[in-house]
C-alpha positions as CSV (number, residue, x, y, z in Angstrom):
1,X,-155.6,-49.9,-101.6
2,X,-157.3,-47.3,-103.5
3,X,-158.7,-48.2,-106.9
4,X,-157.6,-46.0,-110.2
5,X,-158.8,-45.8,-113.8
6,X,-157.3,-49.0,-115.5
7,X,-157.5,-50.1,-119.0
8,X,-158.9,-53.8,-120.0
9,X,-158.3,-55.0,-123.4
10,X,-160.2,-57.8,-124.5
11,X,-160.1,-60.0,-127.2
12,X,-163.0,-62.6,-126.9
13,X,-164.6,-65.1,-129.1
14,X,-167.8,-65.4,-128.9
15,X,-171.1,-66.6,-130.7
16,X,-173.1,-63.7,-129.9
17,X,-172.7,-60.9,-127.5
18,X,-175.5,-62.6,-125.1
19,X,-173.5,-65.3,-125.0
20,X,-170.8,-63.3,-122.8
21,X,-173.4,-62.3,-120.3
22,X,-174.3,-64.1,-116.8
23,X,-177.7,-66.1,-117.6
24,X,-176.9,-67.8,-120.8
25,X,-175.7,-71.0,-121.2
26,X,-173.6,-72.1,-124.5
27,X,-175.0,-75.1,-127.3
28,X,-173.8,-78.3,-126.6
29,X,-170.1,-78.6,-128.1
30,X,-169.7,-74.7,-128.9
31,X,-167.9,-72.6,-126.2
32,X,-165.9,-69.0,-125.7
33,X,-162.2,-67.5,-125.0
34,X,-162.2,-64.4,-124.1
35,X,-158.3,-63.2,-122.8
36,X,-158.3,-60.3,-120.9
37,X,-155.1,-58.0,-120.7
38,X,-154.9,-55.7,-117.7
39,X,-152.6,-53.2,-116.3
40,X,-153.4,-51.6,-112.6
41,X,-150.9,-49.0,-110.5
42,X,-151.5,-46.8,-107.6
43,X,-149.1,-45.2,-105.2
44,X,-152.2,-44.8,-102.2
45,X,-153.8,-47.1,-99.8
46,X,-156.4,-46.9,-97.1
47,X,-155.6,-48.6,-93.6
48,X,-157.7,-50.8,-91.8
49,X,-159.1,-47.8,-90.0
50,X,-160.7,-46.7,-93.6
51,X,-157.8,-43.2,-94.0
52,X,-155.6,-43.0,-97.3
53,X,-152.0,-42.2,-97.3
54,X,-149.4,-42.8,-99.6
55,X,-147.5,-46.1,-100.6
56,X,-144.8,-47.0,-102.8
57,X,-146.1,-47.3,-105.7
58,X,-147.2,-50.3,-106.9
59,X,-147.9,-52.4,-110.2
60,X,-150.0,-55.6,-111.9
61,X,-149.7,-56.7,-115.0
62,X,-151.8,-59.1,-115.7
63,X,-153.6,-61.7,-118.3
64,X,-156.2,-63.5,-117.6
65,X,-157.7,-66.2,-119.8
66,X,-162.0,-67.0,-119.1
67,X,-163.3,-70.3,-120.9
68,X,-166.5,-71.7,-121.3
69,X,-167.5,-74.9,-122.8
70,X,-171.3,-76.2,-123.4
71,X,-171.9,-79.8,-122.2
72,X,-175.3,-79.7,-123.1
73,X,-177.7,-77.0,-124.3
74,X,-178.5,-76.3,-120.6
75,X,-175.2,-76.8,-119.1
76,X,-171.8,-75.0,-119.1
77,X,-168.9,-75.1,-117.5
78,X,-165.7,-73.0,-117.5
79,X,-162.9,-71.3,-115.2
80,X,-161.3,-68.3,-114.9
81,X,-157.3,-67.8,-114.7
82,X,-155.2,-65.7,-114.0
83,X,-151.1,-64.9,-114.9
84,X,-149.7,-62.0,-112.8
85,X,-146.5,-59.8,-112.7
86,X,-146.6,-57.3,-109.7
87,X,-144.1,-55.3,-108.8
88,X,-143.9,-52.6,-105.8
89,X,-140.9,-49.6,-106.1
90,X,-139.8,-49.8,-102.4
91,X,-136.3,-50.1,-101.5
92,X,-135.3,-52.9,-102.2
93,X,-137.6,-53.3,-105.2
94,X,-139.9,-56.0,-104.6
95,X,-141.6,-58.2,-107.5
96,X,-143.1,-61.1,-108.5
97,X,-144.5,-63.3,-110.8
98,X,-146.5,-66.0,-111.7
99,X,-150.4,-68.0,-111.3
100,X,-153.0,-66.0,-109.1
101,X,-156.2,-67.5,-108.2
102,X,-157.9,-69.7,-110.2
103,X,-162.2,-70.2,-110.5
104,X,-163.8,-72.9,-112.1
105,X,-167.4,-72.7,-112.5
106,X,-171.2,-74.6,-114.2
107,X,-173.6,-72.6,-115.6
108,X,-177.2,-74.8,-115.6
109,X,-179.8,-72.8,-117.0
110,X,-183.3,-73.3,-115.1
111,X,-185.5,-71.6,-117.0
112,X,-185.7,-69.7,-120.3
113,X,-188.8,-68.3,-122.1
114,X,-189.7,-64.9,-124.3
115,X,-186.3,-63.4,-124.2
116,X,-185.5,-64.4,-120.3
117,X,-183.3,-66.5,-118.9
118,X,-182.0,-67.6,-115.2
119,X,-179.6,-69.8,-114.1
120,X,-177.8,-71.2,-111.5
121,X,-173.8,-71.1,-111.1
122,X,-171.9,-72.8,-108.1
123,X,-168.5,-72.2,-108.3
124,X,-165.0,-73.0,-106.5
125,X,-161.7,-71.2,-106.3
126,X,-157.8,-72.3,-105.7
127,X,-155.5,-70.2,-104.1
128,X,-152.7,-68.9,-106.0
129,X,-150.2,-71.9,-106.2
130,X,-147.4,-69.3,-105.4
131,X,-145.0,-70.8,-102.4
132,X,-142.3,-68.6,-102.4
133,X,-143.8,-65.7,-100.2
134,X,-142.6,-63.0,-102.2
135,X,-143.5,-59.7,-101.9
136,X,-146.4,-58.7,-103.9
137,X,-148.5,-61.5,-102.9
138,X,-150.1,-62.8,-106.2
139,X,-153.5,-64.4,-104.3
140,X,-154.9,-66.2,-101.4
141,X,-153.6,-68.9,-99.7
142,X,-157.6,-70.6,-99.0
143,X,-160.1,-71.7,-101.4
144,X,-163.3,-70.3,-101.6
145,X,-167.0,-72.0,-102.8
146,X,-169.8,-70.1,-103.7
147,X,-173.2,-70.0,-105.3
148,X,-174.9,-67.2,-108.0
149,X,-178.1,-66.9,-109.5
150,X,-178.4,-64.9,-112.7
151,X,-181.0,-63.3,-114.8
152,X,-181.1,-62.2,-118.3
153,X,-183.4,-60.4,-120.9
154,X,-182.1,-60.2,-124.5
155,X,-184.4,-57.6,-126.8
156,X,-184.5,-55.7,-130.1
157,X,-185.2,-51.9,-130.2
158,X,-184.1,-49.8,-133.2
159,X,-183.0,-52.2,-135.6
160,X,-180.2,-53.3,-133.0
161,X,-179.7,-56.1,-130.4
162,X,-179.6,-55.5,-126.5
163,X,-179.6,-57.6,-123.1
164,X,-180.2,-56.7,-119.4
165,X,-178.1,-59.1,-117.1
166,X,-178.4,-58.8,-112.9
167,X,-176.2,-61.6,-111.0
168,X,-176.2,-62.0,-107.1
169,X,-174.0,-64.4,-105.2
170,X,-172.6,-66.0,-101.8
171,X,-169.0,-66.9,-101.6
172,X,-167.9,-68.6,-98.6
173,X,-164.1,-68.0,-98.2
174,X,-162.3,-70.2,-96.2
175,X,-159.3,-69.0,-93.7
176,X,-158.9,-65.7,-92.1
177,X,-161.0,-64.0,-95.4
178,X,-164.7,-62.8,-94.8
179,X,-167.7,-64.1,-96.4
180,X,-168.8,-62.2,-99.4
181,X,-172.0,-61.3,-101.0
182,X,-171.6,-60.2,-104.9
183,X,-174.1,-58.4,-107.1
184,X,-173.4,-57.5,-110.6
185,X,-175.4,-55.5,-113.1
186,X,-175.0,-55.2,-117.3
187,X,-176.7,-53.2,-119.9
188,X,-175.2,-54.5,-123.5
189,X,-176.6,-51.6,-126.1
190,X,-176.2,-52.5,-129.7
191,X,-175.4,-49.3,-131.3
192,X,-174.7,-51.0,-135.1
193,X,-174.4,-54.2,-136.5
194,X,-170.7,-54.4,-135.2
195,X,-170.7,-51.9,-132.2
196,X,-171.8,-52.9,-128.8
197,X,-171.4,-50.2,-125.5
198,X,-171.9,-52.0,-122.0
199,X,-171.8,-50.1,-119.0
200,X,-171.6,-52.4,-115.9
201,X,-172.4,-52.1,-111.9
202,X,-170.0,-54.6,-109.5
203,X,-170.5,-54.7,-106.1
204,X,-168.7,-56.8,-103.1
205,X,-169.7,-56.5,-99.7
206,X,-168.0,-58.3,-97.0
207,X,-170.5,-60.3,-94.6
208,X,-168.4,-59.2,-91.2
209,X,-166.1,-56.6,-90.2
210,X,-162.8,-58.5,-89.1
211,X,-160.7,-57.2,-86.3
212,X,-157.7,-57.6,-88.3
213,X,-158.1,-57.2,-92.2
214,X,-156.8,-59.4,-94.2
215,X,-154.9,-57.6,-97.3
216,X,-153.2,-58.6,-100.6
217,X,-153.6,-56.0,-103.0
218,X,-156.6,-57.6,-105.2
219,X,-160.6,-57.4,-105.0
220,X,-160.5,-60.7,-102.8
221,X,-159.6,-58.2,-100.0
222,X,-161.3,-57.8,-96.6
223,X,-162.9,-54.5,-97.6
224,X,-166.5,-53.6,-99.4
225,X,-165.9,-52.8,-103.4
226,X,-168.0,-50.6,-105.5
227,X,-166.4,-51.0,-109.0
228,X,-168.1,-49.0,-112.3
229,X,-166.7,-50.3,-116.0
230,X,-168.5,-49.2,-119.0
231,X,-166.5,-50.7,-122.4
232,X,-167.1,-51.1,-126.2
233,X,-167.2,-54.6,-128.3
234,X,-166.3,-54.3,-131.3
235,X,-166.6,-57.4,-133.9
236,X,-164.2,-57.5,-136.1
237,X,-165.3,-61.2,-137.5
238,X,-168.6,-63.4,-137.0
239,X,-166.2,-65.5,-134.1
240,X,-163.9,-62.5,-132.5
241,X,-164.8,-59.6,-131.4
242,X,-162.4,-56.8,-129.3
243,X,-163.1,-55.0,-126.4
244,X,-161.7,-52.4,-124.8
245,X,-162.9,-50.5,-121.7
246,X,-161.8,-48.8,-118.0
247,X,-163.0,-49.1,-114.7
């Protein structure tokens, strides 16, 4: 499946911007929503021999609400959902709708000093509770665990506000999926008091080529993934900010 320009509309509450980023962990008893809005369509693919050629196209709507809680200054937890409408013009038309996978995660924060911080996140995933077997598929049918380690740097330069974030991972997918390996980079730039640009690096690469690929139309394929995003917060209020971006 070929990846296309998409828009991503954010709305997020926050405390600060650092507090969106990998490494930091959230005061005990404050937390974050940030509700992502998505829309994805492409009419190419690539087989499992790596060659594009035309598809039906096909279409994802989808919202996707991210929380994070603080249990303690040094611990937070959160998950990731997700709410999906795909559709695919083929004749029939084909379409469904409903939950895809769901993440859950901790954040514990190991060490922070001078601006830097690093944590450790493990993490677990639930396949799409989607039993029909309708056509798009919405999500896996296996779980996944996995473990990350995150670094952060937030700094001032110019009057304005900026962090460095870098996150690597190991997810262990269980069923016919690969294992992955994820890295992740972010470069949040305070341009004024209310504007923030972040350009962003993320990168999947799949531990083992399988001799049949496993494929259902989202980033939890069997393939490697370079994906480039670059977006602008904007806060509108001292608790919500708006983003809106394209990868």
């Amino acid at each position: 499946m070929r990846l296309l320009p998409a828009l991503l509309f954010t709305a997020c509450s926050a405390v600060a911007f650092q507090a969106a980023a990998g490494a930091w962990t959230q005061k005990a008893g404050h937390g974050q929503i940030i509700l992502n809005a998505l829309y994805y369509s492409t009419k190419t693919l690539y087989t499992n021999q790596g060659s594009k050629q035309a598809q039906s196209r096909y279409s994802k709507y989808e919202i996707n609400p991210y929380f994070e809680y603080g249990l303690t200054d040094a611990i937070t937890i959160g998950s990731n959902l997700s709410f999906q409408h795909a559709r695919q013009n083929t004749s029939p038309l084909t379409y469904n709708s409903g939950s895809g996978d769901s993440e859950f995660f901790a954040r514990a924060r190991l060490w922070q000093q001078d601006g830097f911080v690093v944590s450790l996140e493990p993490m677990f995933k639930l396949p799409s509770p989607d039993l029909t077997g309708a056509s798009p598929k919405l999500g896996g049918q296996h779980p996944d665990i996995g473990m990350g380690l995150s670094a952060g740097y937030g700094f001032s330069a110019l009057g304005q506000h900026h962090f460095v974030n870098a996150d690597v991972g190991y997810r262990k997918r269980f069923g016919a999926p690969e294992n992955q390996i994820k890295w992740a980079g972010t470069l949040g730039m305070g341009i004024n008091d209310r504007l923030m640009i972040m350009p962003q690096v993320f990168v999947t690469y799949r531990t083992d080529k399988p001799a049949n690929v496993t494929f259902k139309q989202t980033s939890g394929d069997d393939y490697n993934l370079v994906k480039l995003q670059i977006s602008g917060v904007y806060t509108i209020t001292s608790d919500v900010s708006l983003q809106l971006g394209a990868f």
